[in-house]
N, C-alpha and C positions, 0 to 999 in steps of 0.2 A: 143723820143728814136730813135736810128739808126738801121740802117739793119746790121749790123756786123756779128751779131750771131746769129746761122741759129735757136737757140732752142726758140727766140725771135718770129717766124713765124710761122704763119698758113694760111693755106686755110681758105679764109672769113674775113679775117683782110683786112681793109681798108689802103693804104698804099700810099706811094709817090715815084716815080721811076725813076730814068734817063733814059731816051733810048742812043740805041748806038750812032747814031746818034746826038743827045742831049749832050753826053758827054763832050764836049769843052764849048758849053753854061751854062750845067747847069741847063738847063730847065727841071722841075718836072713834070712828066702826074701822075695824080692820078686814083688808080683803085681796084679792089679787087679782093687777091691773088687768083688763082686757082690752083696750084702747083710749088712748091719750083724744082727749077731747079741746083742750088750749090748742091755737097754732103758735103763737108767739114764744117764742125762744124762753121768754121769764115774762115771771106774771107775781107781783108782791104779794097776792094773797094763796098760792100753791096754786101746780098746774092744775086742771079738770081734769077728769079720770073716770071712764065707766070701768067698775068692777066687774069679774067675770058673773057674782051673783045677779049684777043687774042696777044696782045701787051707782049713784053717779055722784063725785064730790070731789075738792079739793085735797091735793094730796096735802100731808103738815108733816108728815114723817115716812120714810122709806126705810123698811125693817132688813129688808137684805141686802146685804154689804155686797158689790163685785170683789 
């Protein structure tokens, strides 16, 4: 499942994220959400997302299934 839609998200899901910096590559950091940062319902390029480590990015994949 993608990060598109913010009602897809919680605090405590395990998740995969771009960082900004990442952006051009691509490269995935995995981590688990602490707070949704987008307020908009859908966002085309994944929701925003601070991780509990501290790290803040777009989600592109949500690794735990409800």
């Amino acid at each position: 499942m993608d990060g598109r839609k913010r009602e897809d998200i919680k605090p405590g899901l395990r998740v995969n994220i771009v960082l900004k910096q990442d952006q051009r590559s691509g490269k995935l950091t995995e981590g688990v959400v602490q707070s949704l940062l987008t307020n908009s319902s859908h966002h085309p390029h994944g929701i925003k997302v601070r991780l509990t480590n501290g790290l803040v990015g777009r989600v592109k994949e949500i690794l735990d299934e409800e």
